[in-house]
PAMIMAR-27899 format. One line per field, with one value per residue (C-alpha): residue in three letters; chain; x, y, z. Coordinates in steps of 0.05 Angstrom, whole numbers. Example, Ala and Ser with C-alpha at 12.3 -4.5 7.8 and 13.67 -1.06 7.14 Angstrom:
2
code ala ser
unit A A
x 246 273
y -90 -21
z 156 143
This chain:
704
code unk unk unk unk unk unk unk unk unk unk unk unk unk unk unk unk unk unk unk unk unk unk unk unk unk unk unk unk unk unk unk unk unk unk unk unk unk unk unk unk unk unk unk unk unk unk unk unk unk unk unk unk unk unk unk unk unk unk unk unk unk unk unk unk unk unk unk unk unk unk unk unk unk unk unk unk unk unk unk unk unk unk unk unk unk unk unk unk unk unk unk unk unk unk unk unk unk unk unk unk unk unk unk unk unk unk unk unk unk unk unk unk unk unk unk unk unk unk unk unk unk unk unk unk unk unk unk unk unk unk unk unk unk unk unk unk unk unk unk unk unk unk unk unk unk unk unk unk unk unk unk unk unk unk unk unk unk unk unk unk unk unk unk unk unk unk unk unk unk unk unk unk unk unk unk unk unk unk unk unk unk unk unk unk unk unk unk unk unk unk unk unk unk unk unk unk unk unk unk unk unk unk unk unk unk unk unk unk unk unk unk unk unk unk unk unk unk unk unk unk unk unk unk unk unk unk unk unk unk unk unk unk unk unk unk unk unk unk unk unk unk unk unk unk unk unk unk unk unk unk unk unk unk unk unk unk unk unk unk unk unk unk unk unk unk unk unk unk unk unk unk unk unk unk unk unk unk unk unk unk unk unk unk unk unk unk unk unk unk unk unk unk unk unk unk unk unk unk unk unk unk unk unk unk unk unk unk unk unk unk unk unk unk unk unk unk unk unk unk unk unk unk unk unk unk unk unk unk unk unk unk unk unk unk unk unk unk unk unk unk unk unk unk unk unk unk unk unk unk unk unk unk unk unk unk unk unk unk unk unk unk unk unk unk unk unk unk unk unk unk unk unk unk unk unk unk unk unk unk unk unk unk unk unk unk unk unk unk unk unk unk unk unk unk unk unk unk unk unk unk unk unk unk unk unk unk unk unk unk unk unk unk unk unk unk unk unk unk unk unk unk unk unk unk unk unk unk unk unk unk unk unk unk unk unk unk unk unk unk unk unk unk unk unk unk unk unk unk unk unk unk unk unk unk unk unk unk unk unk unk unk unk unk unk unk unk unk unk unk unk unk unk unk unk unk unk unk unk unk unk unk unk unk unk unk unk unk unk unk unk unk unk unk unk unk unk unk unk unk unk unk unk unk unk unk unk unk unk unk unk unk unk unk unk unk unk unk unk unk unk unk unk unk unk unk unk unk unk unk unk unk unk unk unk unk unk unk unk unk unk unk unk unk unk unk unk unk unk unk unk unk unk unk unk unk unk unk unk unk unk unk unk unk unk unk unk unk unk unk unk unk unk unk unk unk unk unk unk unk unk unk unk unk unk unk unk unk unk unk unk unk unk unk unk unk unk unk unk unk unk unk unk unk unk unk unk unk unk unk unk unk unk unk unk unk unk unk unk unk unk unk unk unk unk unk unk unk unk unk unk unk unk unk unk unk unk unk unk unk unk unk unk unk unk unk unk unk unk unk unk unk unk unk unk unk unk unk unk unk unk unk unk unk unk unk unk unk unk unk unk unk unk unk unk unk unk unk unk unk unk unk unk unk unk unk unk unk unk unk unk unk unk unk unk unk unk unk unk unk unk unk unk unk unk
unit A A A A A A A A A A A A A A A A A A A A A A A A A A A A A A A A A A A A A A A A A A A A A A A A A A A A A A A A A A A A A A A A A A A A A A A A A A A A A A A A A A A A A A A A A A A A A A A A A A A A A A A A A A A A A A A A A A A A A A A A A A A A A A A A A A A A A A A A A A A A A A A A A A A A A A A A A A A A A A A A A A A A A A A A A A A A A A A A A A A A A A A A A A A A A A A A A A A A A A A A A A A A A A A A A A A A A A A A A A A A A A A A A A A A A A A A A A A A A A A A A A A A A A A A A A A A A A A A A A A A A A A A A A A A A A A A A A A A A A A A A A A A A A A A A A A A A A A A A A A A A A A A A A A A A A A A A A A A A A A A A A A A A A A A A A A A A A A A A A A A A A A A A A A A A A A A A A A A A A A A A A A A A A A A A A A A A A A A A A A A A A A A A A A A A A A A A A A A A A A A A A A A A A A A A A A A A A A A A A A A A A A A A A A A A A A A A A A A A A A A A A A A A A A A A A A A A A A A A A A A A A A A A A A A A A A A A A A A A A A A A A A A A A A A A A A A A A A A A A A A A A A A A A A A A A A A A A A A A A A A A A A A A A A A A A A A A A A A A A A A A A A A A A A A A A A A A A A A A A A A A A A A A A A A A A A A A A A A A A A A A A A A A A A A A A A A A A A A A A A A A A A A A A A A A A A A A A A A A A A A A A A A A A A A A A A A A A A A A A A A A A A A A A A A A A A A A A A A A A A A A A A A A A A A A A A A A A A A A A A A A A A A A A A A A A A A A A A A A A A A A A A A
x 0 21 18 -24 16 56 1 -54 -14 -3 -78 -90 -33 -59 -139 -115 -77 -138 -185 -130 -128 -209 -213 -166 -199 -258 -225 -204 -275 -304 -253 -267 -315 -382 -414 -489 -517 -533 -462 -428 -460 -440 -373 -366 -403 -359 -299 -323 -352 -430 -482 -537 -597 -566 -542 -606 -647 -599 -598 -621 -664 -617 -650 -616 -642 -614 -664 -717 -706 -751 -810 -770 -805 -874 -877 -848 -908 -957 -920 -932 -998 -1008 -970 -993 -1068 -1058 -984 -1020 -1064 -1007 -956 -1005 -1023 -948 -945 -994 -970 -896 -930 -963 -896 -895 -831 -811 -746 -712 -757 -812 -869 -903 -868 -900 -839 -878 -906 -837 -802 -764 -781 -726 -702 -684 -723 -789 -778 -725 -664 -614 -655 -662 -731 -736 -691 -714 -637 -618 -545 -512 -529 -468 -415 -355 -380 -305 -319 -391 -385 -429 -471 -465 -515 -557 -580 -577 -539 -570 -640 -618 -569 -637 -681 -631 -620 -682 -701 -776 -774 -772 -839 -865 -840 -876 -937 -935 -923 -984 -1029 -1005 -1024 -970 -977 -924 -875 -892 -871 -809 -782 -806 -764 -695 -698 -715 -653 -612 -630 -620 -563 -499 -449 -389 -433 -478 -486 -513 -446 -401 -406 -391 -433 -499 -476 -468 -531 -579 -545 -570 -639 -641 -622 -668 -726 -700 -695 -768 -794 -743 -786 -857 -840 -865 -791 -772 -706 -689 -695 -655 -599 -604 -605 -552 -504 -525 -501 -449 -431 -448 -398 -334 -344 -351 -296 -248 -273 -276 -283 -215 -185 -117 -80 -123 -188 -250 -320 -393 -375 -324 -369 -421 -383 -362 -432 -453 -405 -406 -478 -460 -406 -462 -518 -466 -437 -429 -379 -303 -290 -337 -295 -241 -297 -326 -245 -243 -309 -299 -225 -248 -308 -269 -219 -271 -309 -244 -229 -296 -335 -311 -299 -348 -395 -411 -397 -332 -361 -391 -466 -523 -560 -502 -491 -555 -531 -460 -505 -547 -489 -443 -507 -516 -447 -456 -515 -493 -420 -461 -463 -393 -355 -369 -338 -291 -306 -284 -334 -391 -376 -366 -441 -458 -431 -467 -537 -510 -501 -567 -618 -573 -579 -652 -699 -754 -803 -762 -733 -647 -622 -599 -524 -479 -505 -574 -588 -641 -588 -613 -585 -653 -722 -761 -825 -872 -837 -876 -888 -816 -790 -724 -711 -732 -685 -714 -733 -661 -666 -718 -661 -600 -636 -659 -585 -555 -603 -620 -692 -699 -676 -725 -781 -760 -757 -822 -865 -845 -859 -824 -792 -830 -827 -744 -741 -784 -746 -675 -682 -735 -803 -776 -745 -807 -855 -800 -795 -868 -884 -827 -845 -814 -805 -772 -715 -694 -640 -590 -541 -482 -417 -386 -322 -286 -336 -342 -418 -452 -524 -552 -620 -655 -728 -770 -704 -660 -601 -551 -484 -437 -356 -333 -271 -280 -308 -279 -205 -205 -235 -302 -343 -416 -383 -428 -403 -436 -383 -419 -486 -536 -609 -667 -726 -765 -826 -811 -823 -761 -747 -678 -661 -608 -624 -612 -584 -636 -586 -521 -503 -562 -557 -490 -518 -568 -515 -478 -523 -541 -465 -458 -435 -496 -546 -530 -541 -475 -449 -413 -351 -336 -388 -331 -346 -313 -283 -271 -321 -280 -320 -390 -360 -300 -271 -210 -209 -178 -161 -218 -267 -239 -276 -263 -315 -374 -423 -486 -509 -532 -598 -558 -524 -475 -424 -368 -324 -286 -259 -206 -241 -238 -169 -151 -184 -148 -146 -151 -221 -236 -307 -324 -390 -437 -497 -531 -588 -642 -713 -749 -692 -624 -580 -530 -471 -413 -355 -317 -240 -185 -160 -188 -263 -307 -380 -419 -479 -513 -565 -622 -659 -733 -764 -812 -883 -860 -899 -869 -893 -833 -832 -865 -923 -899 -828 -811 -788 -733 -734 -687 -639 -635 -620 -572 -541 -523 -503 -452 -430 -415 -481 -520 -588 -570 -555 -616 -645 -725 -745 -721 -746 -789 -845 -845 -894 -897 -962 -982 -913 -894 -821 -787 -724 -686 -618 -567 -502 -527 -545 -597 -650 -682 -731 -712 -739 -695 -706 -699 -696 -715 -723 -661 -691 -750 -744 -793 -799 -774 -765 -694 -683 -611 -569 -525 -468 -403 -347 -267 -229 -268 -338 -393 -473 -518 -586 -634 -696 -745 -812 -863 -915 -975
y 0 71 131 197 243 295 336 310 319 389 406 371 417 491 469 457 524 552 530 547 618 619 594 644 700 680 674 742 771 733 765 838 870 889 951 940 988 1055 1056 1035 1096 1141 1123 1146 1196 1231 1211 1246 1310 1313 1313 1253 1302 1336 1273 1235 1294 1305 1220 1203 1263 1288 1221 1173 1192 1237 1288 1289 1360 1396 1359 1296 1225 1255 1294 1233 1193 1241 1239 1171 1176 1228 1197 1117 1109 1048 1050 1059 999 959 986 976 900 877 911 876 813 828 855 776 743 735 751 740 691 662 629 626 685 685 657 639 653 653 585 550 581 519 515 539 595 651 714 726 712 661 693 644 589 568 553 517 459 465 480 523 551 570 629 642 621 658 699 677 602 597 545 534 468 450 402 403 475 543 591 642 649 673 720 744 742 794 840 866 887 886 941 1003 980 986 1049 1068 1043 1083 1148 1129 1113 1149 1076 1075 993 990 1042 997 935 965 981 913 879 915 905 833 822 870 822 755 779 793 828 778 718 671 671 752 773 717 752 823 847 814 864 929 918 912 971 1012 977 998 1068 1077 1056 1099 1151 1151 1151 1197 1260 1217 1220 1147 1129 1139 1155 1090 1059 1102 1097 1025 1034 1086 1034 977 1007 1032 965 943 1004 975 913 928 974 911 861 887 825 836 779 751 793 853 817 854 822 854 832 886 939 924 936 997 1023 1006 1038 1102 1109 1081 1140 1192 1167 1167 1227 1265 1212 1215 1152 1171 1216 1158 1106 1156 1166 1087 1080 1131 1106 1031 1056 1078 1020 979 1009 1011 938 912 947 935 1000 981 978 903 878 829 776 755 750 793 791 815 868 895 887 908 968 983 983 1035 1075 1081 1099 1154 1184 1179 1206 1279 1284 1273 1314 1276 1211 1216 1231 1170 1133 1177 1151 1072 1080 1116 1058 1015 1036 1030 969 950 976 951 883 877 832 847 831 882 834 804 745 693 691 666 659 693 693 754 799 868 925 958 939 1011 977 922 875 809 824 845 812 791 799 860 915 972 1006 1029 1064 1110 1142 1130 1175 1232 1229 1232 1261 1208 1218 1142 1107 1153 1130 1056 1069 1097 1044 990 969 1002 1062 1114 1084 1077 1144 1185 1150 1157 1226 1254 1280 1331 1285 1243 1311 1332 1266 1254 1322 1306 1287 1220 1171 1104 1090 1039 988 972 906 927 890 887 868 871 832 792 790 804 829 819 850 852 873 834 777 781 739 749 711 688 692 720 696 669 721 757 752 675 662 645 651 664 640 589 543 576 591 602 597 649 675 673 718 718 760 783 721 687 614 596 610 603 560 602 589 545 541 555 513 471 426 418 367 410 472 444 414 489 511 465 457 422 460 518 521 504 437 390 335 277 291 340 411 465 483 444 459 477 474 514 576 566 539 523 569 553 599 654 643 679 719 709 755 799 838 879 911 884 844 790 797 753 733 671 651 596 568 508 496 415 427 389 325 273 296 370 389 457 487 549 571 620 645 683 729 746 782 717 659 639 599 568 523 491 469 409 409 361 287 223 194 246 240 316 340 400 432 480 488 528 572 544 529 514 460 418 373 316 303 368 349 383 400 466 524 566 639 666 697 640 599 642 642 571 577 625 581 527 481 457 446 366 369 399 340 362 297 312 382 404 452 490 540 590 621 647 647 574 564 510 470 446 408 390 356 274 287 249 288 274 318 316 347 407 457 533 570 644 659 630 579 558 519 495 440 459 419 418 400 348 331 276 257 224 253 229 285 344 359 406 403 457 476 533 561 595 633 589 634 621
z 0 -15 27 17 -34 -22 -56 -8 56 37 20 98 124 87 120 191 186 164 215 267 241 245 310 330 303 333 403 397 370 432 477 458 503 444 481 472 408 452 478 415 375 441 436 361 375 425 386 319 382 347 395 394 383 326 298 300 275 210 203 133 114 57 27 -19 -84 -128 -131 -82 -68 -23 -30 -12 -14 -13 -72 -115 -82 -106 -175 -181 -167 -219 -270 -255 -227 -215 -170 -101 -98 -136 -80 -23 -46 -41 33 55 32 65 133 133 127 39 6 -66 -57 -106 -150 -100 -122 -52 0 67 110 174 156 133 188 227 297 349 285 322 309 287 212 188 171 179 142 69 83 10 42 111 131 178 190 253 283 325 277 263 200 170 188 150 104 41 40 -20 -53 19 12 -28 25 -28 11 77 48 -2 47 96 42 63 -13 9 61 16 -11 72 70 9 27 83 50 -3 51 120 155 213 212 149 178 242 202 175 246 276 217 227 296 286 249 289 355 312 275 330 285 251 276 225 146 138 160 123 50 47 -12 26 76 37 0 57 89 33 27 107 86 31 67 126 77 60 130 156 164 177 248 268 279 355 382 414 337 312 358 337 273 268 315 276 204 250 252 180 155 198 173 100 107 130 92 19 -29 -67 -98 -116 -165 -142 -189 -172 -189 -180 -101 -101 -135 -85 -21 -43 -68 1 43 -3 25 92 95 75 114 171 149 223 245 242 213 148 116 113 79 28 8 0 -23 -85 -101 -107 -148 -196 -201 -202 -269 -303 -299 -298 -356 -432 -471 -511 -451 -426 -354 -360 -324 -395 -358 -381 -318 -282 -326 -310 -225 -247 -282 -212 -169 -218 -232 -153 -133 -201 -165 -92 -115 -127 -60 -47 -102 -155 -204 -259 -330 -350 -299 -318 -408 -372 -339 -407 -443 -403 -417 -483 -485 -445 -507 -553 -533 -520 -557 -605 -545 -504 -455 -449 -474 -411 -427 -370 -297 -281 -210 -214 -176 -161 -114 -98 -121 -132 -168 -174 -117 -122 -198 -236 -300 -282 -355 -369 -355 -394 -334 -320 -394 -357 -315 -376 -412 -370 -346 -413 -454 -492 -519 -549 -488 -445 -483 -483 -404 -392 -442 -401 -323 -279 -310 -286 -212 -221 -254 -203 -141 -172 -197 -167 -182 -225 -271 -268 -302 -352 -381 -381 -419 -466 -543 -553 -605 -594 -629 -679 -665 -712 -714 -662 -656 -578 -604 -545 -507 -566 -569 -628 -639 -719 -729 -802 -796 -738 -741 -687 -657 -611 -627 -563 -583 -520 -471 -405 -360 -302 -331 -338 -284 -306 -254 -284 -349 -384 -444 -496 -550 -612 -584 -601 -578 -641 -651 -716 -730 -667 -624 -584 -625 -596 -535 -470 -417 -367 -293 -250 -188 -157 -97 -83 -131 -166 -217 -248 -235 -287 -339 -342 -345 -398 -466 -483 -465 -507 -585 -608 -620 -585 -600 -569 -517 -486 -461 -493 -431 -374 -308 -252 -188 -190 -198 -251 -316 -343 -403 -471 -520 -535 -601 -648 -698 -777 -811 -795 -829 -796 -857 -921 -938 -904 -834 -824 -768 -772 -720 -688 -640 -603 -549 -576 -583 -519 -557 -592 -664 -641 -668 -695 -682 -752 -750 -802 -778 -832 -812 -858 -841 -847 -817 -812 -836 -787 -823 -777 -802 -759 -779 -739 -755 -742 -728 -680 -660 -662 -633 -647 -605 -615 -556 -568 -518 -474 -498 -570 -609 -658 -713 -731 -792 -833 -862 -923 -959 -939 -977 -962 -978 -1031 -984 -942 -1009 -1015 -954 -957 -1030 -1005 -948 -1002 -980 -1052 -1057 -1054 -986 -957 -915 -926 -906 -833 -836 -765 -765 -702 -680 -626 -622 -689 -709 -753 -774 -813 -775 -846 -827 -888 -888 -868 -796 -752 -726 -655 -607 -528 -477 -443 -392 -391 -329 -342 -263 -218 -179 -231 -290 -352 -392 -470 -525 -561 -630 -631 -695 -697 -744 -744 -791 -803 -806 -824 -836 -861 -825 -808 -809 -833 -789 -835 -823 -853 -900 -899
């Protein structure tokens, strides 16, 4: 028998150093004397020489938005009113359901809390739980030794639950109706998790971006009530002491990483200790955390947005967060001197980047991990479309004046409420008295993301040719190289799977990662890159892209890629996709040595019907003709026989593969909320090939 390796002994070594270094820390946390919350604000207090009553009567009523002004929270209530009817009884409806114990969580529209809560949870409502596995984590654990159960629970739903994203719609209610019950609630809540939550102990202290954001979902909804005088002084000594206590620790604990990497973690702490320092502005140490605050900010915009305006971490949905927290250190930085130019075109570039991308149906494409992120939610709380993000083009373009992004904000749900809130009621009136015409998008090319975007009439599709996100380290990175999104006439075909989970279930975490469930093919049954944990890859050399044209009767975008490279034989992946307004036609050439086995995937949206085989030959268009004429595919190859008609809703389209392949339905899932998940069908070719080989497909609108 052999021993354990060198490698293995050392692993053992590095984890009982670790532990011995947590258990130390928490020695020493245990030994230091915690005044209770009264004395603890006291003491900065007369360190930083302010005076309680001044302090507590100047707490929170400059407000958080941009431009609430005089009027402050009221006069953007009465705003809303005006400008939306219906925003009242919508706003009151989801307070009532919060003040019984519902939350929106993750994939769960209307969760009981107070009914799933385990017995013996400390608190009134279950923040230490993941009440979807019925697990509940350690209350008085070292916030540096909280591990992540992975594959027993999603550590996700306590930290959702304790960003506290549902108390600025309390406080709203209570400014629309003047009812002191949800001001009432919002003050019972914080100081339930203020008794349940000892600072560095249990899972709401272990990640530091959980922290930052639920200080400023505190301070917003502080904010609103600040001047409604139903908020005594003994809560807000509390309070104050309490993001006292959340500012330290985000201060020490920013979520850097090794080679100074930041990651929408990073941009988070500092967006919430920028409004930590102004909320706490009286006290000495806040002068030091807006300096750190502003600095990482802006070193944080530089390396995470592309010049040409996408998030690096490759993910769509986190664009939109990464897009939140940069817009809210923007607004906040007014009231501290101000951001850079440079940050001010990133955030510009941003929005950008945002409308370009959309849909024909007006919502994103799922590329990378989704897990429904947000910083703040201003509107609609049980009811938002995690994929919709045109509400942030409300505020983009009042901010930069751009008139076709404004009207794209305010036609869909939400902009006026995220408009009015951020920028006040003023901003709210101009825009709404403005002529405006919504714009029309155009093909765009993010080369340096390497995402394209081909639009030609109501056809739309979204091609993936992107590196690993985050630097390589590909954290919300999917395997989707040379995957794309489909919409004709305006209706979603094709589509991403989405992200259904993160640590809960690490099977389905990476069916959802992977290389298969994207529409691309794959070789050998390999990924393209290999998975890495839950939250990596080990990335190969980046698609790279051979031609591309977004004008034209014909849009057109080839690339490649050696992701297969690793294999035996060394397999090449070149694919055309060919946009016309009524199809496209997708061709993928297979180049390397030896005998391979291919797959290629088309996976439909949800609630697609399919006929296999067409009832009749179908007829390509004469662009699409065409197309694969100019990709070298003749007529002789067309496989009609194997053709699928697929319809979604009134909208029919032909599937036409070519090049010998087998043609098979499955079912597949798409997740287009984290945490939920549909049955979808997926169209599968399979082929074998020696050497090299050429297969594809067209989709075509059927017209009838």
């Amino acid at each position: 028998m052999t021993g354990p390796s060198a490698r293995s002994v050392a692993r053992q070594v590095r984890r009982r150093l670790e532990a011995y270094r947590l258990d130390l820390a928490d020695w020493r946390d245990r030994r230091i004397a915690h005044p209770p919350h009264p004395q603890l604000l006291e003491q900065s207090l007369r360190a930083s020489a302010v005076d309680l009553d001044g302090f507590l009567w100047r707490l929170g009523r400059q407000g958080p938005g941009a431009g609430w002004g005089e009027g402050g929270p009221a006069e953007i209530v009465a705003a809303l009113e005006s400008a939306d009817p219906g925003w009242r009884e919508r706003t009151l409806d989801a307070a009532d359901r919060i003040v019984a114990g519902h939350v929106r969580l993750l994939g769960e529209d209307d969760l009981d809390l107070l009914a799933r809560r385990p017995t013996g949870s400390p608190g009134a409502w279950p923040w230490h739980c993941d009440v979807t596995s019925d697990y509940a984590f350690d209350p008085g654990r070292y916030y540096r030794a909280v591990a992540v159960p992975y594959g027993r629970a999603d550590i996700k739903v306590p930290w959702e639950l304790s960003r506290c994203q549902h108390l600025p719609t309390l406080a709203m209610a209570h400014l629309a109706s003047g009812e002191p019950g949800y001001a009432q609630a919002f003050v019972d809540q914080v100081l339930d998790w203020v008794a349940s939550n000892p600072a560095r102990r249990g899972v709401n202290w272990a990640c530091t971006m959980e922290v930052a954001i639920r200080a400023v979902n505190w301070i917003w909804g502080y904010g609103m009530l600040a001047e409604s005088g139903v908020l005594s002084e003994a809560f807000q000594v509390t309070f104050a002491a309490s993001l006292l206590e959340h500012a330290r620790h985000v201060a020490a604990n920013v979520e850097v990483y090794a080679g100074g990497l930041t990651t929408n973690h990073t941009a988070a702490d500092y967006v919430g200790l920028l409004h930590l320092s102004l909320f706490l502005a009286d006290l000495a140490e806040a002068a030091g955390w807006q300096a750190q605050a502003l600095a990482g900010l802006e070193r944080c915009i530089a390396q995470q947005v592309n010049p040409d305006g996408c998030d690096f971490e490759g993910s769509t949905s986190y664009h939109r967060l990464a897009l939140e927290l940069f817009l809210g250190g923007y607004l906040r930085a007014r009231s501290a001197g101000g951001c850079s130019a440079s940050y001010a075109a990133r955030v510009e570039a941003m929005f950008e980047a945002l409308y370009e991308t959309a849909r024909p149906d007006g919502l994103t494409p799922l590329v990378g991990d989704a897990d429904d992120g947000r910083l703040l939610i201003l509107h609609d709380y049980f009811g938002w479309v995690p994929q919709d993000h045109r509400y942030l083009l409300a505020v983009g373009g009042s901010l930069f004046e751009r008139p076709e992004w404004l009207a794209e904000g305010l036609s869909a749900p939400g902009g006026r409420e995220e408009l009015a809130w951020q920028l006040g009621a003023g901003a709210l009136a101009a825009a709404t008295g403005a002529a405006l015409e919504r714009g029309r998008r155009r093909s765009r090319a993010f080369a340096e993301t390497g995402r394209y975007v081909l639009r030609n009439g109501e056809a739309y599709a979204l091609v993936n040719a992107d590196p690993v996100g985050t630097a390589g380290m590909g954290n919300h990175h999917h395997n989707h190289w040379l995957s794309y999104e489909l919409a004709l006439a305006g209706r979603p075909v094709a589509v991403d799977p989405g992200s259904y989970t993160y640590t809960k279930d690490p099977v389905e975490r990476d069916r959802f990662r992977s290389t298969r469930a994207h529409n691309t093919v794959v070789v050998d049954g390999a990924e393209q890159c290999e998975l890495a944990g839950p939250f990596g890859v080990r990335p190969g050399p980046p698609p790279r892209l051979i031609a591309l044209e977004l004008d034209g009767p014909v849009a057109q975008v080839v690339a490649e890629h050696s992701g297969y490279g690793r294999l035996r034989g060394a397999v090449t992946h070149r694919r055309s996709l060919r946009l016309a307004s009524d199809g496209v036609a997708v061709t993928d050439l297979l180049a390397g040595k030896g005998r391979h086995e291919a797959e290629s995937f088309v996976h439909l949206a949800p609630g697609c019907e399919h006929t296999f085989p067409a009832a009749a030959e179908p007829a390509l268009s004469p662009e699409l003709a065409a197309a694969l004429q100019a990709d070298g595919v003749p007529p002789s190859w067309w496989q009609p026989e194997d053709a699928v008609v697929l319809r979604i809703g009134a909208v029919a389209v032909h599937l036409v593969p070519y090049g010998g392949v087998g043609v098979s339905l499955e079912q597949s899932w798409v997740s287009e909320r984290y945490g939920q998940r549909r049955p979808a069908p997926t169209v599968v070719m399979r082929w074998a090939f020696e050497g090299s080989s050429v297969a594809g497909y067209c989709l075509s609108l059927v017209h009838e």
